[in-house]
PADRENBA-9855 format. One record per atom (N, C-alpha, C, O): residue in one letter; z, y, x. Coordinates in steps of 0.05 Angstrom, whole numbers, padded with zeros to 5 digits, always signed. Layout:
BEGIN
AZYX
...
//
This chain:
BEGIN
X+01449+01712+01403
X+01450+01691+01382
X+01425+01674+01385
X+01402+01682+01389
X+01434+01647+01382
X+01409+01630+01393
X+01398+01619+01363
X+01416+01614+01347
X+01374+01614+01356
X+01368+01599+01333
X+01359+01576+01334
X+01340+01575+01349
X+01365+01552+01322
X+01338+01526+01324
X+01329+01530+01294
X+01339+01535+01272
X+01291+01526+01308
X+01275+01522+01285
X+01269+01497+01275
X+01244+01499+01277
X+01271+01487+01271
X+01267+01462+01254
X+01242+01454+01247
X+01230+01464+01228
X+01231+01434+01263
X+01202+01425+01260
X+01196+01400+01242
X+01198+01377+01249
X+01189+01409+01220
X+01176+01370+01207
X+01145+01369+01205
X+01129+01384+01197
X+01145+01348+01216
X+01109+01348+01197
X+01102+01348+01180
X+01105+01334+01160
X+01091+01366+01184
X+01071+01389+01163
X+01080+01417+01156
X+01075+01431+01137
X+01099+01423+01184
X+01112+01451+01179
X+01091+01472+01191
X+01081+01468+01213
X+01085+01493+01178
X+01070+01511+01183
X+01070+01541+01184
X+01051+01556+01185
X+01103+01549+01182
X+01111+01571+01195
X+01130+01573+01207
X+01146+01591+01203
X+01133+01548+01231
X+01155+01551+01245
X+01144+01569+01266
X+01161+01567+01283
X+01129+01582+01274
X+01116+01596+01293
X+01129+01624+01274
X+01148+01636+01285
X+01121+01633+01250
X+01125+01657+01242
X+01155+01659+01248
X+01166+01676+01262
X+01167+01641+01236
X+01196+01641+01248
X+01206+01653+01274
X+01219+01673+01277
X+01194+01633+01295
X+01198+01642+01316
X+01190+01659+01333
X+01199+01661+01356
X+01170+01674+01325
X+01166+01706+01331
X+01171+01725+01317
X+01164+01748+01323
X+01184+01720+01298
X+01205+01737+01283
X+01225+01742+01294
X+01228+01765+01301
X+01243+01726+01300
X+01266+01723+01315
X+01268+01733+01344
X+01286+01745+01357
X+01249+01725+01349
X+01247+01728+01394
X+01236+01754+01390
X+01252+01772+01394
X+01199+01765+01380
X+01192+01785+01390
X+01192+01806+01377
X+01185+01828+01386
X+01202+01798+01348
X+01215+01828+01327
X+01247+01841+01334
X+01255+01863+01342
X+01261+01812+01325
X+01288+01817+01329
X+01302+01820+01363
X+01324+01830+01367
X+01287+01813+01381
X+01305+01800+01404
X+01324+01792+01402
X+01345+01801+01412
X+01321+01777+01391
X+01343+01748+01392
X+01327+01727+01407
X+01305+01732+01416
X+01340+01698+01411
X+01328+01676+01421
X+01328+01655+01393
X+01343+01655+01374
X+01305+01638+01399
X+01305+01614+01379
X+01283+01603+01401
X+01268+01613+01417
X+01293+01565+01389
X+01275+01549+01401
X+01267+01531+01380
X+01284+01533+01362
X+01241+01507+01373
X+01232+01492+01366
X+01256+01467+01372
X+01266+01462+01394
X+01261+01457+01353
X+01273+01434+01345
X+01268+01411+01331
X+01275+01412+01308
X+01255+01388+01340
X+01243+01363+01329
X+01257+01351+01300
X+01280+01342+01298
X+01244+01351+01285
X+01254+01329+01265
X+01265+01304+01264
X+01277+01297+01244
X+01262+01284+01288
X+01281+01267+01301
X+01300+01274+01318
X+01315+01257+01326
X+01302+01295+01323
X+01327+01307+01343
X+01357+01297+01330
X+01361+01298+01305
X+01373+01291+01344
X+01397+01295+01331
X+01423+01303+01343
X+01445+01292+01343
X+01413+01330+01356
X+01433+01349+01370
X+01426+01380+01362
X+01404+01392+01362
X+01455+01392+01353
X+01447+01426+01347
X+01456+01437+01372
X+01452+01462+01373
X+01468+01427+01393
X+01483+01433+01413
X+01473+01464+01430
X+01452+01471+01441
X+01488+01473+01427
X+01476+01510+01444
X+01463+01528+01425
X+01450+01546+01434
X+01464+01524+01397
X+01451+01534+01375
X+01471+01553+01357
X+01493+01544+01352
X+01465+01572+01349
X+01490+01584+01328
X+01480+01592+01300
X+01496+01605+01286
X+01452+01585+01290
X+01442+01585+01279
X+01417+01567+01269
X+01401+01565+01288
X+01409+01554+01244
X+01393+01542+01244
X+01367+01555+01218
X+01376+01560+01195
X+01342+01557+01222
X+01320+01561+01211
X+01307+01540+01197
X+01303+01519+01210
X+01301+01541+01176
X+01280+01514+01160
X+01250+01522+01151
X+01244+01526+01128
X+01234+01524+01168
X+01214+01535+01158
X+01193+01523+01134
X+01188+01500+01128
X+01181+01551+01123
X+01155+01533+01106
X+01131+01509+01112
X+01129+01495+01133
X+01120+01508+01094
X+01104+01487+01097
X+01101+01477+01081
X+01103+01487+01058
X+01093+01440+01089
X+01088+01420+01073
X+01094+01397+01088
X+01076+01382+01096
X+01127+01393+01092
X+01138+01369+01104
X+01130+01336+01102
X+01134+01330+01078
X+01124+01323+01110
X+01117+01306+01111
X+01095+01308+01081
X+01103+01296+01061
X+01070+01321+01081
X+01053+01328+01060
X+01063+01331+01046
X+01046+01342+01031
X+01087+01330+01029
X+01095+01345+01003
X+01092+01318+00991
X+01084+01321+00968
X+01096+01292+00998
X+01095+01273+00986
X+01118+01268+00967
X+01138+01277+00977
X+01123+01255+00939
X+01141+01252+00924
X+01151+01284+00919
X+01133+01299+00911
X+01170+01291+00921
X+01187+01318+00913
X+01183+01333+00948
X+01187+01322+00970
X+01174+01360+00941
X+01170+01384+00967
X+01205+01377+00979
X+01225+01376+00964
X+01205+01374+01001
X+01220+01372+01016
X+01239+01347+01009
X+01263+01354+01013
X+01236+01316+00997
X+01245+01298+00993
X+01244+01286+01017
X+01267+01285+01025
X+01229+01275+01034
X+01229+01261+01057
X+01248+01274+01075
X+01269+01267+01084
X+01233+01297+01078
X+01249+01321+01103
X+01282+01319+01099
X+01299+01321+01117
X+01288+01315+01075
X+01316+01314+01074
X+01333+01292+01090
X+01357+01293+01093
X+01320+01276+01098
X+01330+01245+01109
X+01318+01251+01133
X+01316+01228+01141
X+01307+01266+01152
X+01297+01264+01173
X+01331+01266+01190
X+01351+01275+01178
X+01333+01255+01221
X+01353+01251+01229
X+01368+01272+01236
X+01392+01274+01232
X+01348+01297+01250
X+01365+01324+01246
X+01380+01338+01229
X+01398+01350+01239
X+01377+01341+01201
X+01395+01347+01178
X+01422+01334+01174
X+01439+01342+01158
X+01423+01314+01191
X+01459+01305+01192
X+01471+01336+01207
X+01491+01350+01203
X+01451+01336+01223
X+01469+01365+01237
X+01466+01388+01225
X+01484+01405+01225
X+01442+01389+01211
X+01438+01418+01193
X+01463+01425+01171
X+01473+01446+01164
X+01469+01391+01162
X+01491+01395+01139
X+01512+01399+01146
X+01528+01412+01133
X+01520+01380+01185
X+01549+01395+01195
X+01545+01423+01202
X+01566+01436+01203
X+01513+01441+01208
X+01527+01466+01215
X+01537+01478+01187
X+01560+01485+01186
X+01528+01479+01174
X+01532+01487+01141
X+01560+01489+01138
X+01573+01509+01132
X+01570+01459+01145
X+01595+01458+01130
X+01618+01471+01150
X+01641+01471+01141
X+01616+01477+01166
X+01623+01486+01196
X+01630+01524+01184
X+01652+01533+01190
X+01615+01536+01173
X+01602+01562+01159
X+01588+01575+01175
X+01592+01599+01178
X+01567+01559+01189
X+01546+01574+01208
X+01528+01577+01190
X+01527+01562+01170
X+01506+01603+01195
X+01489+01603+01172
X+01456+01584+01183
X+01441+01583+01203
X+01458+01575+01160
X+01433+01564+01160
X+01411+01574+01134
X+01418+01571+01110
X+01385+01586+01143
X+01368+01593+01125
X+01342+01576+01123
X+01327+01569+01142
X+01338+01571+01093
X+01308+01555+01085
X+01289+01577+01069
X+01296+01591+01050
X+01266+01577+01080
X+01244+01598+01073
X+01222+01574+01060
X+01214+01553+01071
X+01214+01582+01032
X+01190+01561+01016
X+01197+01536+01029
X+01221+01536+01037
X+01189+01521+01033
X+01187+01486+01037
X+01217+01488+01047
X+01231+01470+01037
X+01230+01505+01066
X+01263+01497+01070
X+01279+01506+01052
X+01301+01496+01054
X+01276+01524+01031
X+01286+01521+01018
X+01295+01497+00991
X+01317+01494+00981
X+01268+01484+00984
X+01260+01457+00976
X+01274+01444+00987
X+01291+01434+00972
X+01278+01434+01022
X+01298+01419+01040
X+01323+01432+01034
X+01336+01412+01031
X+01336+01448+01031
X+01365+01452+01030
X+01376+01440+00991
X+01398+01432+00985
X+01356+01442+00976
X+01366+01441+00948
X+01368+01409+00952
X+01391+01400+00948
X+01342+01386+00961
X+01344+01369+00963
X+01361+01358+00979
X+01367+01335+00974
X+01376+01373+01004
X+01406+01359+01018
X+01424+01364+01006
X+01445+01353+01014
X+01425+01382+00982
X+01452+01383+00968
X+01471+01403+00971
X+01493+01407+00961
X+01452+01418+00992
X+01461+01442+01007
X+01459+01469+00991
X+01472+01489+01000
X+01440+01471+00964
X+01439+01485+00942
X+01432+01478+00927
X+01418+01458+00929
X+01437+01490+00901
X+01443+01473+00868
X+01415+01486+00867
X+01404+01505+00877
X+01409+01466+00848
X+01386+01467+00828
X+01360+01452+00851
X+01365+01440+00872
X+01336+01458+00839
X+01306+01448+00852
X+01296+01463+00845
X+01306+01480+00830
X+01261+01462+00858
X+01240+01477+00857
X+01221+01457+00843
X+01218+01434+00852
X+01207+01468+00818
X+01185+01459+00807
X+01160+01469+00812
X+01155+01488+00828
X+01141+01456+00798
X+01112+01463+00802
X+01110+01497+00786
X+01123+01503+00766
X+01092+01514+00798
X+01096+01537+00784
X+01086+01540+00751
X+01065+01531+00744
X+01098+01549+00741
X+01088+01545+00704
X+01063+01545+00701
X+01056+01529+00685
X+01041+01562+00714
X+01019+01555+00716
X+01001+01539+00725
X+00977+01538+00720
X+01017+01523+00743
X+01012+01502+00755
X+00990+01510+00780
X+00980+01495+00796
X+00987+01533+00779
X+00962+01539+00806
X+00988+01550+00831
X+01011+01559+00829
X+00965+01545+00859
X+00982+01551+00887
X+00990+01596+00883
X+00971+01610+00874
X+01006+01604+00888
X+01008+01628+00880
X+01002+01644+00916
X+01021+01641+00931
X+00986+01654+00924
X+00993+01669+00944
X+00990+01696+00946
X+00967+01705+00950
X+01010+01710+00944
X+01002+01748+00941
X+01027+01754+00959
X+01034+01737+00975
X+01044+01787+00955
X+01053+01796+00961
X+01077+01805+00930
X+01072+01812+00907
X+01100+01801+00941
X+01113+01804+00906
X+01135+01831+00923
X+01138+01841+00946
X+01145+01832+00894
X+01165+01852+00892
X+01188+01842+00881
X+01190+01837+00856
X+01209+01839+00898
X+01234+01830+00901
X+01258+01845+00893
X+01259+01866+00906
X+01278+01842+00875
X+01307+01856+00886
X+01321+01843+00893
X+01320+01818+00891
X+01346+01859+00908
X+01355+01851+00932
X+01389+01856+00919
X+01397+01878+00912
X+01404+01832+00917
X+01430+01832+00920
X+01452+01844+00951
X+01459+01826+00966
X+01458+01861+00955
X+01457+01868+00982
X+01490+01857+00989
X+01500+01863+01011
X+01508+01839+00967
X+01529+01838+00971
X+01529+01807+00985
X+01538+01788+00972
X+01520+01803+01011
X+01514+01770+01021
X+01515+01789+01054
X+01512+01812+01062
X+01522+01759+01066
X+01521+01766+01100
X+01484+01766+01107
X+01475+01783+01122
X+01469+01748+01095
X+01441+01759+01092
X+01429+01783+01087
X+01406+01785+01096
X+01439+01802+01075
X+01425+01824+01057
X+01441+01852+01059
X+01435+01873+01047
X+01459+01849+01073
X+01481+01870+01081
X+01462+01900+01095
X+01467+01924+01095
X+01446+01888+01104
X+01421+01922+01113
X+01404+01930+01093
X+01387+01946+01101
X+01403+01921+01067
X+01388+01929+01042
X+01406+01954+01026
X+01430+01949+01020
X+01397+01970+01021
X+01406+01975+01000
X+01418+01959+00964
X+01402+01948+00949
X+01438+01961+00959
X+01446+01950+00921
X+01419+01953+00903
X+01413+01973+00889
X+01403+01926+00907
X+01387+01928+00886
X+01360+01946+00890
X+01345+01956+00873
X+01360+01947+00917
X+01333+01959+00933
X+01311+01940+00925
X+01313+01916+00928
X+01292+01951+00916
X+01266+01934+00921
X+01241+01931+00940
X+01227+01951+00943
X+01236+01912+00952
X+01222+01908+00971
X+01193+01892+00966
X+01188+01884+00944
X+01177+01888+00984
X+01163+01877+00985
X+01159+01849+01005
X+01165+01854+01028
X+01150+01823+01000
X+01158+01809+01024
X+01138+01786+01001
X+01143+01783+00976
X+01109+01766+01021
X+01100+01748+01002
X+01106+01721+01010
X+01119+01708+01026
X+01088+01720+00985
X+01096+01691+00972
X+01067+01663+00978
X+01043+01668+00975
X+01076+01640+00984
X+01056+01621+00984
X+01058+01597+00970
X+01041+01583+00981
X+01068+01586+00954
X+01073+01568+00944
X+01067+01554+00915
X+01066+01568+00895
X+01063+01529+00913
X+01052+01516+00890
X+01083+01508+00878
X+01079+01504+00854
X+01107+01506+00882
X+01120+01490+00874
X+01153+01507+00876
X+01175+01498+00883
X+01143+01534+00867
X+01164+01554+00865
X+01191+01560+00847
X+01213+01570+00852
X+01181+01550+00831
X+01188+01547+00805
X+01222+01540+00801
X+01231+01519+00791
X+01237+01562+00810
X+01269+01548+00811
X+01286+01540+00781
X+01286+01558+00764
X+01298+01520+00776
X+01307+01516+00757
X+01341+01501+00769
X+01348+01495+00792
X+01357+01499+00744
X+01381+01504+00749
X+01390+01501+00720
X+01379+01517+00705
X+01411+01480+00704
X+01423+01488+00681
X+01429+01505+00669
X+01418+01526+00678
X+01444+01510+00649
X+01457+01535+00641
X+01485+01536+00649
X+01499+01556+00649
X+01490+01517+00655
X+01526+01512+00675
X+01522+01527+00705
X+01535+01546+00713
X+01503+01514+00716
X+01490+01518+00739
X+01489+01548+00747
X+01498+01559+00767
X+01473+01563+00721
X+01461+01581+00727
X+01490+01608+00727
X+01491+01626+00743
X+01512+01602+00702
X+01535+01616+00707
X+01552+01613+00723
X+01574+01623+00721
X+01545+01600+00739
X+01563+01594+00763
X+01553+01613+00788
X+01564+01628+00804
X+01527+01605+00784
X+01512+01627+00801
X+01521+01653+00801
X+01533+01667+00817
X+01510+01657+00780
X+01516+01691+00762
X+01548+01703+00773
X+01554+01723+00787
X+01565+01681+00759
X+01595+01688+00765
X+01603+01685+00804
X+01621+01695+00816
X+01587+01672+00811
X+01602+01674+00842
X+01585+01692+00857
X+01587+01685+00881
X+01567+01716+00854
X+01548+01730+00865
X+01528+01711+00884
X+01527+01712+00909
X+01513+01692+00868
X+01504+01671+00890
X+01469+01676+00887
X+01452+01659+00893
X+01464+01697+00878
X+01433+01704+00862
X+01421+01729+00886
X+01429+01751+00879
X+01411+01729+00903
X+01403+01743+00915
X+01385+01754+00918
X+01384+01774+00932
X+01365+01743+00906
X+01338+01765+00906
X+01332+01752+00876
X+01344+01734+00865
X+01307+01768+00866
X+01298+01763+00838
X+01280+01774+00833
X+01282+01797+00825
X+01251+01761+00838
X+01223+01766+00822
X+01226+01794+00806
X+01238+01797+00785
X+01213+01814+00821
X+01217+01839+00794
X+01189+01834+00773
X+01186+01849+00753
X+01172+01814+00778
X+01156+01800+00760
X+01161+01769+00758
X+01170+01759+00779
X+01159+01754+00741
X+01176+01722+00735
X+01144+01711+00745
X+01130+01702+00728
X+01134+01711+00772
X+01104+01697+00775
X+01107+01670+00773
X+01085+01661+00764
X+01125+01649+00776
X+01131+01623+00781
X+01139+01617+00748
X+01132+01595+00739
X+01150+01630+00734
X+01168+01613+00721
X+01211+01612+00734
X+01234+01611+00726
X+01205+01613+00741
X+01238+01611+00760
X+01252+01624+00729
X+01246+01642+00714
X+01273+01602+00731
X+01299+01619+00714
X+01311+01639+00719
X+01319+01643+00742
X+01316+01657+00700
X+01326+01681+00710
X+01318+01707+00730
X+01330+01727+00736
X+01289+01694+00739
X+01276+01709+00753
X+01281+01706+00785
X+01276+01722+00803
X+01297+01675+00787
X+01307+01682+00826
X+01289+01673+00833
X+01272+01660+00821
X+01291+01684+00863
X+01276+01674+00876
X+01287+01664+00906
X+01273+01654+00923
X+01316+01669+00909
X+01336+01661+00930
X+01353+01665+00929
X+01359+01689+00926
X+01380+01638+00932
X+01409+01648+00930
X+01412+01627+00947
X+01395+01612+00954
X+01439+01628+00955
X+01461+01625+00977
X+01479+01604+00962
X+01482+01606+00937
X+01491+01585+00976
X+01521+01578+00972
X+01543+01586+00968
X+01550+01608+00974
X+01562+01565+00955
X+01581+01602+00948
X+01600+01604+00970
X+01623+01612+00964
X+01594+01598+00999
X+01619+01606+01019
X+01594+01620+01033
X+01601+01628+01056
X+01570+01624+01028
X+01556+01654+01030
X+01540+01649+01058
X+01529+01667+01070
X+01541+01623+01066
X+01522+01623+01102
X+01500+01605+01097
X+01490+01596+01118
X+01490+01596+01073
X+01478+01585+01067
X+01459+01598+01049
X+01466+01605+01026
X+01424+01602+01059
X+01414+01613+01042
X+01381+01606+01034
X+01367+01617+01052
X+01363+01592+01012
X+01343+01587+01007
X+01327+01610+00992
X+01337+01620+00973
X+01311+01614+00998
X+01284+01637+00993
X+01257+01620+00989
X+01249+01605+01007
X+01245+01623+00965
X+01213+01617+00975
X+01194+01644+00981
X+01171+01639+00985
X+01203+01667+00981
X+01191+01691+00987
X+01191+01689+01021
X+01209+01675+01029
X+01178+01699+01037
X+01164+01695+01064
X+01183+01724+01076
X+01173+01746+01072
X+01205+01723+01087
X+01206+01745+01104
X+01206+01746+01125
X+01218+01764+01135
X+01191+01726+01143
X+01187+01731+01174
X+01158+01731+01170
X+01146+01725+01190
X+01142+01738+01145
X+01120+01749+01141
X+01115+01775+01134
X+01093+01785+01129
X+01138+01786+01134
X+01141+01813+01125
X+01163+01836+01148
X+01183+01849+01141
X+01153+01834+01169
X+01155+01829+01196
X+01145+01875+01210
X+01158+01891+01223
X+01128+01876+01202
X+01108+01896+01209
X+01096+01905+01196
X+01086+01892+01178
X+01091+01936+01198
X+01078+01948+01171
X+01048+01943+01172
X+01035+01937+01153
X+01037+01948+01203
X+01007+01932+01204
X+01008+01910+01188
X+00987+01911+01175
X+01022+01888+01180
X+01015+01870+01177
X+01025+01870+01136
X+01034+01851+01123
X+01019+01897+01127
X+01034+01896+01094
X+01056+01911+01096
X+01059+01933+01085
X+01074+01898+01112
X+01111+01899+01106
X+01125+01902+01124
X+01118+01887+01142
X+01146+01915+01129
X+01171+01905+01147
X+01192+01905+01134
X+01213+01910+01146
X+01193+01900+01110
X+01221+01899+01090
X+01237+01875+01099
X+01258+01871+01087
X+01229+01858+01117
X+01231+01832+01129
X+01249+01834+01155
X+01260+01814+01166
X+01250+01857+01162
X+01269+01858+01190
X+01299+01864+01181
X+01319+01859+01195
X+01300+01873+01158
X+01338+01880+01144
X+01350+01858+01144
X+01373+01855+01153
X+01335+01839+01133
X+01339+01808+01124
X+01350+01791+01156
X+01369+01776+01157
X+01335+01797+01175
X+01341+01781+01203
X+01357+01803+01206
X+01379+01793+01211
X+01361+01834+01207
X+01384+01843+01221
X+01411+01841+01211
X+01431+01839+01226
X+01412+01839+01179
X+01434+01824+01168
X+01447+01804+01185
X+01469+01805+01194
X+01427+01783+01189
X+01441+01753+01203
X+01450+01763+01224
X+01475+01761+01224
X+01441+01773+01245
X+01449+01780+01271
X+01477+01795+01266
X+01498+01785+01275
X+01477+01816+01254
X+01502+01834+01252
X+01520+01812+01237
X+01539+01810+01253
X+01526+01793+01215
X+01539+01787+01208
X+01553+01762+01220
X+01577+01757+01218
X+01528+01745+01234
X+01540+01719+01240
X+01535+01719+01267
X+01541+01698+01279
X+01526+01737+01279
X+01523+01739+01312
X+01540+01746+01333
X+01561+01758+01329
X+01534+01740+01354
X+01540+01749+01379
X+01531+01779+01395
X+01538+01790+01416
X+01516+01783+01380
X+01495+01811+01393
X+01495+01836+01367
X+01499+01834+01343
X+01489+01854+01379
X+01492+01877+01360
X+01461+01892+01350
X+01440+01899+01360
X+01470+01892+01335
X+01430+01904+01322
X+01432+01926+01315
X+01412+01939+01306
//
């Protein structure tokens, strides 16, 4: 299974991405320009963190109009999975590709630690977790903060579209998420870091279930 990473300026973990994928998982992924506008030889697409074009106006507002996301939204609608990690997840809410936005965090300060997550395990993402396993996997972001109506939010609830959930509310986020999916399930935004959570030297490896999910569910190769 091949991945494109998705590069905008001011992206700053498309590298974690892509040694997640290549030298954790053995899989392949390659760097993909933000002017590009071919997914061609790709079966998957990555949105990494950051601060896309500086975070100017709304976190991931520009990035949404860059020319590659015409293709990000045909693989989507195609039902290839495409995943947004912090700043891509921001880019997928702002293409329309998931309900709701990300706000500034209630405290209004940048949050960077290590959190504790539960895990919906009923998604093609999360299928190597245990039901409601908790993990560990961190966090970097000023503008976490997910919000969503109350229409919004039972829609969520009712279509199993809530996939992980702050086992502490650090942001503010409704309901405590901190990543859900579309509801035809190949579409999925996180601001929690799990190609940072990779290796136990490095904190965590609660981060490799999450990429072996994808592989086993939407791949070509067996994990």
């Amino acid at each position: 299974m091949k991945f494109a990473v998705i590069v905008f300026p001011g992206s700053n973990c498309d590298m974690d991405l892509l040694w997640a994928i290549c030298d954790i998982m053995g899989a392949q992924a390659e760097y993909v320009r933000h002017d590009a506008e071919s997914l061609a030889g790709f079966d998957g697409v990555l949105l990494p963190g950051g601060f896309s074009y500086g975070d100017y106006l709304r976190c991931g507002a520009i990035a949404r109009f860059s020319s590659i996301m015409q293709e990000v939204i045909r693989f989507a609608k195609e039902g290839r999975p495409v995943f947004g990690t912090c700043n891509g997840f921001q880019v997928l809410t702002e293409a329309g590709l998931l309900p709701g936005s990300l706000r500034r965090n209630e405290s209004l300060h940048f949050i960077c630690k290590t959190v504790s997550l539960k895990v919906n395990n009923q998604t093609k993402f999360t299928s190597e977790y245990q039901q409601d396993e908790c993990i560990q996997v961190p966090v970097a972001h000023g503008e976490g903060n997910y919000y969503c109506d109350e229409e919004t939010l039972q829609q969520l609830e009712q279509n199993n579209q809530i996939v992980f959930r702050y086992e502490e509310n650090l942001n503010g986020s409704v309901a405590n998420i901190a990543g859900i999916c579309n509801e035809r399930g190949n579409v999925l935004g996180m601001m929690p870091h799990p190609e940072r959570a990779m290796e136990k030297l490095l904190g965590s490896d609660d981060g490799k279930k999450f990429f072996a999910s994808i592989l086993k569910n939407f791949g070509k190769v067996s994990v």
